[in-house]
C-alpha positions as CSV (number, residue, x, y, z in Angstrom):
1,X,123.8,85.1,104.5
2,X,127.4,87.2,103.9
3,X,129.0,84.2,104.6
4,X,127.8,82.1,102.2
5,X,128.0,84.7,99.5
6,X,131.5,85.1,100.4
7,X,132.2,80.8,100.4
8,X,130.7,81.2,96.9
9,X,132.7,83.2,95.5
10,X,136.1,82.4,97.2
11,X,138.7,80.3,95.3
12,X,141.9,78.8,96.1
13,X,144.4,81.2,94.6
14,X,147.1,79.6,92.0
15,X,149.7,82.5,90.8
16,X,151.0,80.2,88.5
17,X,147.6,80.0,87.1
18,X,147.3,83.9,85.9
19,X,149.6,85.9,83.4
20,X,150.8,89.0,83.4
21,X,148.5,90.7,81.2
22,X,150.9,93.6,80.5
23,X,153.8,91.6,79.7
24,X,151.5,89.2,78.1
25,X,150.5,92.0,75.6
26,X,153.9,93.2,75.1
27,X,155.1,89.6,73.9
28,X,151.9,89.1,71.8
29,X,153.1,93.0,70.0
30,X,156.6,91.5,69.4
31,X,155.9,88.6,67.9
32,X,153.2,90.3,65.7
33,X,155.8,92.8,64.9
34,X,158.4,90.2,64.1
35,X,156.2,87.7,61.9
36,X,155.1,91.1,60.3
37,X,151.2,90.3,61.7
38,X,148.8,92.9,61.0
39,X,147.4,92.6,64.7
40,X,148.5,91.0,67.5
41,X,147.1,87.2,68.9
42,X,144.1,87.6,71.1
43,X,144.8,87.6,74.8
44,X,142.2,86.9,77.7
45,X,143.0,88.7,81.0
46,X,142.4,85.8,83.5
47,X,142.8,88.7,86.2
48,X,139.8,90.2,85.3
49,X,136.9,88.4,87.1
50,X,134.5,86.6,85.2
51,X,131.0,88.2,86.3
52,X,128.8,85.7,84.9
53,X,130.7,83.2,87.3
54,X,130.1,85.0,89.6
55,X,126.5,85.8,89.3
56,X,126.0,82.1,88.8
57,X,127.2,81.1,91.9
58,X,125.4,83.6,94.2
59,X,122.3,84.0,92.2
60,X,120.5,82.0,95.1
61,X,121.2,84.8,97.6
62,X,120.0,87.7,95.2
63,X,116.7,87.9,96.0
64,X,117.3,86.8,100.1
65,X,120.0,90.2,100.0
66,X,117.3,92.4,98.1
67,X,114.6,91.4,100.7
68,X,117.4,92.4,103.8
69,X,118.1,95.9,102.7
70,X,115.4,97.3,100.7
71,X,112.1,97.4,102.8
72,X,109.1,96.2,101.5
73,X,107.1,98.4,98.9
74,X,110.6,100.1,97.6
75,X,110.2,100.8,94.4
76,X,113.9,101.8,92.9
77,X,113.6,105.3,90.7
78,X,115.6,108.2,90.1
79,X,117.5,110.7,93.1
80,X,116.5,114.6,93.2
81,X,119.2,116.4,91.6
82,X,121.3,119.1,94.0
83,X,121.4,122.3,93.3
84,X,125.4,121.9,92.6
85,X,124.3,119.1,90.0
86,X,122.1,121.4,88.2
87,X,124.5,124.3,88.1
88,X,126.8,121.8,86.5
89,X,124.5,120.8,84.0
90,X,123.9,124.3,82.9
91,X,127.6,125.5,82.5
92,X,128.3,122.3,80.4
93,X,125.5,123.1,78.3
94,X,126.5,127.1,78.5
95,X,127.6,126.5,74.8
96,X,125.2,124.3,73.7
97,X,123.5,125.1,70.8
């Protein structure tokens, strides 16, 4: 079942295919600087995966995953709080108000 989640979302890398997003956004602040641009041109960070791709390609396996490491009757709700966790709570509302 890994396996196939993995196959789905594998792709055959293409570095010609993804721009620097730092330099990218440097050039776009130069050239808005220099045609006197109140903001720079919009750039999309092809490095950043796209996460509806991705759900869209193992949405299948979702459910078969869930079933694997949650036993049956789990219901997902909220952890007990340590005692560290609540001292921390308190001294950031110390000044509170």
């Amino acid at each position: 079942l890994f396996k196939n989640v993995i196959r789905g979302l594998k792709f055959k890398y293409r570095p010609d295919k993804f721009e620097n997003p730092a330099l990218q956004t440097l050039w776009r602040n130069i050239e808005a600087t220099a045609l006197n641009k109140g903001e720079p041109d919009e750039f999309i960070d092809l490095t950043i995966p796209s996460v509806e791709n991705q759900n869209r390609k193992i949405s299948g396996y979702v459910d078969e995953l869930k079933q694997m490491i949650f036993p049956p009757g789990y219901v997902m709700g909220t952890t007990k709080k340590s005692a560290a966790a609540k001292r921390k709570v308190r001294k950031n509302n110390l000044f509170n108000f």
